[in-house]
C-alpha positions in Angstrom: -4.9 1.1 -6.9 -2.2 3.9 -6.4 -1.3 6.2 -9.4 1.9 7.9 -8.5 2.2 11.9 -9.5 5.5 12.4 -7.4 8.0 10.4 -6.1 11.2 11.1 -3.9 14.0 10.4 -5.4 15.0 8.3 -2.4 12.3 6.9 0.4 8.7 6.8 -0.5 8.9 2.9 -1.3 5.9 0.6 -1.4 6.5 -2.5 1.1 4.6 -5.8 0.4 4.1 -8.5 2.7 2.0 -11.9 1.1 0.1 -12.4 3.9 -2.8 -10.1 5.9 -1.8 -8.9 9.2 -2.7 -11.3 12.2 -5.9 -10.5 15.0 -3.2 -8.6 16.9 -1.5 -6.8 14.2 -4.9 -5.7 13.3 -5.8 -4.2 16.8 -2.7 -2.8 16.8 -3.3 -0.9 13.5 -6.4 0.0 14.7 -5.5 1.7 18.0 -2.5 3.3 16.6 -2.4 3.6 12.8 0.1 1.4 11.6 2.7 -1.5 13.1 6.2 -0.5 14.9 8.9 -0.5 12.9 10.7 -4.1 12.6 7.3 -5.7 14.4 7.2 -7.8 11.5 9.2 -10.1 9.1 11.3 -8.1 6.3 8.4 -7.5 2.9 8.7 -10.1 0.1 8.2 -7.4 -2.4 9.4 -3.2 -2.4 8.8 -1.4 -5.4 10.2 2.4 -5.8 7.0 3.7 -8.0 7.8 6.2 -10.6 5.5 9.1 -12.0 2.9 7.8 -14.1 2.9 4.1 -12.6 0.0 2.3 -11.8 0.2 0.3 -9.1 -3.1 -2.4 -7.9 -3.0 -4.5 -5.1 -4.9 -6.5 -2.5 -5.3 -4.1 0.7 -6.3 -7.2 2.2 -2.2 -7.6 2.4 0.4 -6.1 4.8 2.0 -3.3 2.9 3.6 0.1 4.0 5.5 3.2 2.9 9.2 3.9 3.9 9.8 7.8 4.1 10.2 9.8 1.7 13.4 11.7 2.1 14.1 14.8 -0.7 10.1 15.4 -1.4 7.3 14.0 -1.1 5.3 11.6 -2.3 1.8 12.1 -4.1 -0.9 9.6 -5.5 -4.2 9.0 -6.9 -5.6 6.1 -5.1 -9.2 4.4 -5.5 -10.5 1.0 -4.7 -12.0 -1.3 -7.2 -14.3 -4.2 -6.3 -14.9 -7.1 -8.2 -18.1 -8.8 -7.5 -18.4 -11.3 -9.9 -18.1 -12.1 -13.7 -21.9 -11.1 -14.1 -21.2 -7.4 -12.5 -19.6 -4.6 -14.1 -16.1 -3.6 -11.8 -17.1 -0.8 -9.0 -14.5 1.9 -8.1 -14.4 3.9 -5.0 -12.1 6.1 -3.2 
């Protein structure tokens, strides 16, 4: 989950793919820290945040950032696992 402080007025938008990245996407991300530009099919979803949005979402997912362009962008971002109806929710960041 991503609470969003600051914003640029233009850039700084979350990309969304529905699917998670592929073995070789993964190693890719692993060795260098993210995919090349265009590697990939165009997101399903972008969403320009605003301040005080909350925004939750699988990391599982492909997602990424464009550039911000007049500021930059700051968050508040934790992880929350769900481990069952019987256990209370557990947040990390």
């Amino acid at each position: 989950m991503n609470i969003y402080l600051q914003v640029p007025e233009e850039g700084g938008d979350l990309q969304m793919w529905l699917r998670q990245a592929t073995n070789e996407e993964r190693r890719h991300v692993r060795e260098s820290e993210g995919l090349p530009h265009g590697s990939v099919e165009p997101p399903v979803h972008t969403i320009h945040p605003e301040p005080g949005d909350l925004i939750m979402m699988s990391t599982w997912l492909l997602h990424a950032v464009t550039p911000g362009i007049d500021k930059a962008r700051v968050s508040i971002g934790s992880f929350i696992g769900c481990y069952g109806e019987d256990r209370p929710l557990t947040i990390w960041s």
